[in-house]
C-alpha positions in Angstrom: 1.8 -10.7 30.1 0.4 -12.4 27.2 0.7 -16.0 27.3 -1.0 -18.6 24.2 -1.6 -21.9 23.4 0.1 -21.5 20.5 3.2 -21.8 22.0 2.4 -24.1 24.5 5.2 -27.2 24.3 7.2 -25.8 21.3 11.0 -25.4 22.1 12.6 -21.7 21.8 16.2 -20.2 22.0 16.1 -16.6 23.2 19.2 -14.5 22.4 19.8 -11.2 24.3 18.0 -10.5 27.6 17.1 -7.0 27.9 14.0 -5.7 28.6 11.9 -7.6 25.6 13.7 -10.7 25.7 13.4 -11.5 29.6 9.7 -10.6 28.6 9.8 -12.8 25.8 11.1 -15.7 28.1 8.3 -14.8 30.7 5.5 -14.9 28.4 7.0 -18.4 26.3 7.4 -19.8 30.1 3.9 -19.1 31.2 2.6 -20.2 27.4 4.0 -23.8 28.6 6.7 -23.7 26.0 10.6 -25.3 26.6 13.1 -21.9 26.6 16.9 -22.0 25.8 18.2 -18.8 26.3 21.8 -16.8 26.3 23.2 -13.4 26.9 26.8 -12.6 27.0 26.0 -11.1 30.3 26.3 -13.0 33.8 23.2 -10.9 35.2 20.4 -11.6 33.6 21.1 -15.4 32.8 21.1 -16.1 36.8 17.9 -14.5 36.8 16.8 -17.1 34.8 18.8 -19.9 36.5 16.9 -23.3 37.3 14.0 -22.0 34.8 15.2 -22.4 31.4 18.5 -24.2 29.9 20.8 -21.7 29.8 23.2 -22.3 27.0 25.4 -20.2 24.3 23.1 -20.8 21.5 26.2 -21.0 19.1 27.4 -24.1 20.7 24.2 -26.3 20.7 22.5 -27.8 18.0 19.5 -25.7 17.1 17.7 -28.1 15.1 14.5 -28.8 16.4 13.6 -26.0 17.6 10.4 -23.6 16.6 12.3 -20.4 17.0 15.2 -18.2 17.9 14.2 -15.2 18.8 16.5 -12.4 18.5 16.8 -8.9 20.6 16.7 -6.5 17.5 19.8 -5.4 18.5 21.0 -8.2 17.3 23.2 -7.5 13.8 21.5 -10.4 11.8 23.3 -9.3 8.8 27.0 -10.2 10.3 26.0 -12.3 14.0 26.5 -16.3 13.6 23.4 -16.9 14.9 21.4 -16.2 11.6 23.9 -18.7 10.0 23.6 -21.5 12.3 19.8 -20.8 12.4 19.2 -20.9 8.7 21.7 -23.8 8.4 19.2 -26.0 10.4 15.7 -24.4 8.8 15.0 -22.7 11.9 13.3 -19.1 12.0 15.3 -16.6 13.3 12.2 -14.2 14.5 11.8 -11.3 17.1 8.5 -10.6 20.3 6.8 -8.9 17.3 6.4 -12.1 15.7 5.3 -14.2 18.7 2.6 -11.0 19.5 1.4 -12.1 15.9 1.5 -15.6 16.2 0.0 -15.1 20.0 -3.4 -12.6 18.6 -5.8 -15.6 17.6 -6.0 -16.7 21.1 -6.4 -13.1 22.4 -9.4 -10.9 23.0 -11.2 -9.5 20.1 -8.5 -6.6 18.8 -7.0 -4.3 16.6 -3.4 -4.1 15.5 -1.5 -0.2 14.5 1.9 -1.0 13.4 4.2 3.0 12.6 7.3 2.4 11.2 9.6 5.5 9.3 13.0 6.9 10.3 12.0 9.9 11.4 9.2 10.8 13.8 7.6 7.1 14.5 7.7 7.3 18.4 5.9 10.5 18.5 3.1 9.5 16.0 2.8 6.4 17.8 3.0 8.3 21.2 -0.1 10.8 19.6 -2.2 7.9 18.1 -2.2 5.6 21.5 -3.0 9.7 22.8 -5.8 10.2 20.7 -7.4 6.7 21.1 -7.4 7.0 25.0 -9.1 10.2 25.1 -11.7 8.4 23.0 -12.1 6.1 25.5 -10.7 3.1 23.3 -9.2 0.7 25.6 -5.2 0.8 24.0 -1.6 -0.6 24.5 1.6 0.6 22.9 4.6 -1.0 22.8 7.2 -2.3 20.0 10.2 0.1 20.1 8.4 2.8 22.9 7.5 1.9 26.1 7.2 -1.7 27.7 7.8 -4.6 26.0 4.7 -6.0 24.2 4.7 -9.4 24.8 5.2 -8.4 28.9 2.0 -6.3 28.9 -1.5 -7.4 30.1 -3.6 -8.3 27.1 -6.3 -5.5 26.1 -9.8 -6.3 27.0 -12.4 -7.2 23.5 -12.4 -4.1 21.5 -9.0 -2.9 22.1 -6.0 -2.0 20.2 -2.4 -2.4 20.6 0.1 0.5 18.9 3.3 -0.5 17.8 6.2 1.6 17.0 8.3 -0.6 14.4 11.6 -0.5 13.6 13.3 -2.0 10.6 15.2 -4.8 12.4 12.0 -5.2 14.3 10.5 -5.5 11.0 13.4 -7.5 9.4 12.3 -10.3 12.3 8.3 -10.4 11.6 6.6 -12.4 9.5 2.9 -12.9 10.1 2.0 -9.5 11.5 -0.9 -8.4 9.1 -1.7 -4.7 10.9 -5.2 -3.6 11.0 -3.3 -0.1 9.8 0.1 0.0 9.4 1.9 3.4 8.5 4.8 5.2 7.8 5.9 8.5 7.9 9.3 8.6 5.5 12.7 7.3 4.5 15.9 8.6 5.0 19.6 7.5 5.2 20.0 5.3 8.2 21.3 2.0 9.8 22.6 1.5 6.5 25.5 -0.8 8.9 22.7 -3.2 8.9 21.7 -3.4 5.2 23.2 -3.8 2.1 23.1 -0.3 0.7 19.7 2.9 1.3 17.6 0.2 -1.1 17.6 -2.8 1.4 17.1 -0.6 4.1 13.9 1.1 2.3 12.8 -2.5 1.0 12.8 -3.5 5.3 10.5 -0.8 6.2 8.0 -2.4 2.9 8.0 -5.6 4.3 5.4 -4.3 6.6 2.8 -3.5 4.2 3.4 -7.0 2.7 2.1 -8.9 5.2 -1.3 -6.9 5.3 -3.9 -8.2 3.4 -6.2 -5.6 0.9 -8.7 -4.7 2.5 -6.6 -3.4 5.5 -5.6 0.5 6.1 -1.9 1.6 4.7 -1.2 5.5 5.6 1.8 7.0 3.9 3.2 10.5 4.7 4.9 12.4 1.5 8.1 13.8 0.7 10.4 11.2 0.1 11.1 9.0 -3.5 11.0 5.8 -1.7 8.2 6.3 0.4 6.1 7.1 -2.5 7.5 4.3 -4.4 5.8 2.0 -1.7 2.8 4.1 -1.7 2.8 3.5 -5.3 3.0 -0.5 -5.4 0.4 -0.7 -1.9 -2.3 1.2 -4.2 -2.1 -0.6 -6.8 -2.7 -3.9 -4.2 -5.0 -2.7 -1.8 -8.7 -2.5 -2.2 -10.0 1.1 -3.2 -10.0 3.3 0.1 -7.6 1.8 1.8 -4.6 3.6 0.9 -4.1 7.5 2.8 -1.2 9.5 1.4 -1.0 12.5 3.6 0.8 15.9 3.9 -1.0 17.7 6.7 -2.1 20.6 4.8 -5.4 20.6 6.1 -4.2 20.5 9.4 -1.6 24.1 9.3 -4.2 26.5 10.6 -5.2 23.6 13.5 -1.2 23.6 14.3 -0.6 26.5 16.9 -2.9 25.3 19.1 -0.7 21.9 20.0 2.1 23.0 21.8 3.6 19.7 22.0 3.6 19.0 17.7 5.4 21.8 16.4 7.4 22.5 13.4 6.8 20.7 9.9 8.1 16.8 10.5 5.2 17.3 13.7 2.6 18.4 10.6 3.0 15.3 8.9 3.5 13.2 12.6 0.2 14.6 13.3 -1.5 14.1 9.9 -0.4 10.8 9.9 -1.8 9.9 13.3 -5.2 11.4 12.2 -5.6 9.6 9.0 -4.6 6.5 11.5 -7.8 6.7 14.4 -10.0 7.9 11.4 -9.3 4.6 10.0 -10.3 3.1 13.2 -13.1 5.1 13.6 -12.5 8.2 15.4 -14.7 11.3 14.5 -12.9 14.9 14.2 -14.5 15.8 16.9 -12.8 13.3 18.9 -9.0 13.6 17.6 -9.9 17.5 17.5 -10.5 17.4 21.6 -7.7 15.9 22.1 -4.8 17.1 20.0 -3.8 20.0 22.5 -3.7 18.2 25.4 -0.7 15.6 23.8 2.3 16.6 25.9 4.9 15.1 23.8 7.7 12.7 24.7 11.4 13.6 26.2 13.9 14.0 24.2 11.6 15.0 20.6 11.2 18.8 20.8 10.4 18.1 24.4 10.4 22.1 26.0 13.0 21.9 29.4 11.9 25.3 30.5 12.2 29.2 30.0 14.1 31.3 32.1 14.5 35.1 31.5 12.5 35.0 28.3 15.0 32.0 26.6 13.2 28.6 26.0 15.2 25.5 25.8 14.8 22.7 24.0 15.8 19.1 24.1 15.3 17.3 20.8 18.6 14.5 21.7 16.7 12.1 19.5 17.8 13.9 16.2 20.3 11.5 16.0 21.0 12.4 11.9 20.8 15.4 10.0 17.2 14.4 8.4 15.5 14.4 12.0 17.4 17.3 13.0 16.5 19.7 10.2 12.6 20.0 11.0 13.4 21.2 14.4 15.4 24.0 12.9 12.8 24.8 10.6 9.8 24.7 13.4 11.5 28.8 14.0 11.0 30.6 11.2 14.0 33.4 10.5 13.4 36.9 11.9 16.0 39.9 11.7 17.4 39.5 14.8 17.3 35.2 14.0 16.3 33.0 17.5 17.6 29.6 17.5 21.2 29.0 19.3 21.2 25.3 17.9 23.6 22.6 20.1 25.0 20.1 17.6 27.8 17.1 17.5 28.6 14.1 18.6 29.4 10.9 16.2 28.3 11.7 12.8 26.7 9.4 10.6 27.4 11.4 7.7 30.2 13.8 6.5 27.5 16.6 5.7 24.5 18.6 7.1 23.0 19.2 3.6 19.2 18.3 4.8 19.9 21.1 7.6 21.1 23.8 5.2 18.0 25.3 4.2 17.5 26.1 7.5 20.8 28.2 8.3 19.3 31.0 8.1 17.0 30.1 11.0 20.0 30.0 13.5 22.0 32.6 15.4 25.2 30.8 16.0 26.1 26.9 16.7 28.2 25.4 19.3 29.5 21.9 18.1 30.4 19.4 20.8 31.8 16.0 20.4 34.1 14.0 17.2 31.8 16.0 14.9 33.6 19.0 15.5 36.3 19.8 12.7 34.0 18.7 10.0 30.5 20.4 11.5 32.7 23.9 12.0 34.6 23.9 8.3 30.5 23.4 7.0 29.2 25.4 9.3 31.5 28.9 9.5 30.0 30.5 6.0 26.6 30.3 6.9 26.9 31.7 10.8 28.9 32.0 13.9 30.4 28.8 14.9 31.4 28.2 18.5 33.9 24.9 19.3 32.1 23.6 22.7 33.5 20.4 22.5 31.8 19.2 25.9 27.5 19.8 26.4 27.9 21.8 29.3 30.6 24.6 27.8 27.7 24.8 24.9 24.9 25.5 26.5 26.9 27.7 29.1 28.0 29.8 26.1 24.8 29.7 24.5 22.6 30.7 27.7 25.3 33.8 27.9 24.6 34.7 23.9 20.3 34.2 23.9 18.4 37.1 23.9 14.7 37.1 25.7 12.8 35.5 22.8 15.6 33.0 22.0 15.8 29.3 21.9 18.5 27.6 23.2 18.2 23.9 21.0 19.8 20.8 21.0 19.0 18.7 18.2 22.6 17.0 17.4 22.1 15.4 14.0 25.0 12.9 15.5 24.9 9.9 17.6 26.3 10.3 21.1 28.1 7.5 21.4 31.5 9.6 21.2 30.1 10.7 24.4 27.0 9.6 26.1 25.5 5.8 26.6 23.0 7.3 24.1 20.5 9.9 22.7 18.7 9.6 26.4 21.4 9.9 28.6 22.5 12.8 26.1 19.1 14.5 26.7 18.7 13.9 30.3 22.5 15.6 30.8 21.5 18.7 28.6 18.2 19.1 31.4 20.3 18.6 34.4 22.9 21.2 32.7 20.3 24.1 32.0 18.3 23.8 35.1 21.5 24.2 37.1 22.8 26.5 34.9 19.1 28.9 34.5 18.9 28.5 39.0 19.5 32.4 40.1 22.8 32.0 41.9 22.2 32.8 46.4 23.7 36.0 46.0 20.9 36.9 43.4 18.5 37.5 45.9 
């Protein structure tokens, strides 16, 4: 774990122990510091029992202390804690920010921070890739993966890869990333902010804290991205902005199984401009680029059986993440893609998917989405009520052709359903390998 003076005999409340806050409490523990901590849950607090006051932080008097930090789960916007914090000048702050205030007793190092709505775990899946096939000693951690503050520190001449998301973001305050990128801005978690410019003004904070003469990368497409673009050029030292598209990289493309489709373009443009800013030749990120096998869930390939492949892209949890997977399969006369949809919308419209209608052979909607996805749906192709995962891809396995793809890429939450996009994806696997197996009598 990463321990640090810096903490050493401070006094922090923890609030939520998951995954990153029992690290959190681990690493502030071993760093000599005095830990309050709380989670609604009996579980993990006896865990803890006998090492740290255990305590509902809304019923204690917070002044005094260094810290809360928060699981990012944590609704700042509406929970009491951020009152009763602020009420007392205490930080309200997240592991991101004790990783930041922890790196000037670490090793030697380099900081990546990827933040975007769309697409961040894969780029930040590829970079971490890319920089351990050049033998770059590398950890990656922030929303994918292990906690950060529960990893082993990287030896002098490392660097750690963070995937960022806004609340992660919205609790950081000293993290000044040696690059920091993101892809693009869409419509999201707008439960959290006070309307799309908030939550577009969160995902800016994390250029703020870089200093001039460090690397900002910025994919292209969207007005808000740009408008950050815009305002980090005109701040940052010449040569240290990158505004990509992935043009150069199109004829490169086929040859990565694992980064198809447009949104994967720009993933993957992104990514480069990321280790060339830390060094990397072409050479290098050209070596490695095919080999990236992807992660589940993001145009991760299940399987082919009798010529159909199926795919499980669950984390398109909103129309905007869904449409690029649509439009990795180009239209041909006899169209390929059965597309699996549904769940609990975030919006009442697919209007970032319908340039790609014409892409698909027929949907099957599952879950609350249903009414609404079917009346938008019908005019453009065939539309098949599913209601349940396994009746869709039953019914879509029966329609595919050899040649067709069998997709699901929801554009919904699955909460109407499913513990979440995971569990959602993981189902969808278990469902098409039992359904693809030869029955005995098959021979």
């Amino acid at each position: 774990m990463i321990v640090s003076p810096a903490f050493a005999n401070k006094r922090y409340a923890v609030l939520g122990l998951a995954r990153s806050g029992l690290a959190t409490v681990e690493a502030l523990l071993a760093s000599g510091a005095h830990v309050t901590a709380w989670d609604a849950r009996e579980e993990p607090r006896h865990s803890l029992e006998g090492r740290v006051e255990l305590a509902d932080l809304l019923t204690i008097d917070l002044a005094g202390f260094d810290g809360v930090v928060v699981s990012p789960g944590v609704p700042i916007n509406r929970h009491p804690i951020a009152e009763a914090a602020a009420a007392v000048g205490v930080p309200l702050i997240g592991d991101i920010e004790l990783f930041a205030l922890a790196r000037e007793s670490l090793p030697a190092h380099r900081v990546v921070g990827i933040t975007g709505t769309n697409g961040k775990s894969t780029t930040t899946a590829l970079v971490h890739h890319l920089l351990q096939s050049a033998a770059l000693p590398t950890r990656m951690g922030g929303n994918i993966g292990l906690p950060i503050m529960g990893q082993k520190p990287l030896p002098a001449g490392g660097v750690y890869v963070l995937e960022l998301s806004s609340y992660q973001i919205d609790l950081t305050f000293s993290l000044a990333c040696d690059v920091a990128a993101l892809l693009n801005i869409t419509p999201d978690h707008l439960d959290r902010y006070d309307g799309f410019e908030a939550y577009a003004a969160a995902k800016g904070r994390l250029f703020a804290m870089q200093r001039d003469d460090q690397h900002a990368v910025f994919g292209m497409g969207d007005a808000e991205t740009d408008a950050i673009a815009r305002a980090e050029t005109a701040r940052h030292s010449a040569g240290f902005v990158h505004r990509v598209d992935g043009h150069e990289l199109v004829t490169m493309q086929p040859d990565w199984p694992s980064l198809q489709g447009p949104h994967n373009l720009q993933n993957a443009a992104v990514a480069v401009a990321i280790v060339e800013a830390l060094g990397l030749t072409a050479a290098q990120w050209r070596a490695a680029m095919p080999t990236f096998r992807g992660l589940p869930h993001r145009m991760e390939r299940v399987g082919e059986w009798n010529g159909v492949l199926f795919i499980n892209d669950s984390k398109a949890t909103n129309p905007a993440s869904a449409a690029p997977a649509l439009a990795a399969f180009p239209p041909r006369p006899d169209k390929r893609v059965h597309w699996i949809l549904g769940g609990l919308p975030k919006g009442d419209d697919l209007d970032e998917c319908a340039p790609f209608f014409g892409n698909v052979a027929a949907a099957y909607i599952i879950g609350d989405a249903g009414p609404r996805f079917a009346e938008l749906l019908a005019p453009h192709m065939p539309v098949n009520r599913s209601e349940m995962l396994c009746e869709a891809i039953r019914e879509a396995i029966e329609a595919a052709h050899p040649g067709d793809i069998v997709m699901l890429s929801p554009a919904c939450a699955s909460f109407d359903q499913f513990r979440d996009y995971e569990a959602r994806g993981d189902t969808f696997r278990q469902i098409v390998e039992a359904l693809s197996e030869p029955g005995e009598d098959e021979g």
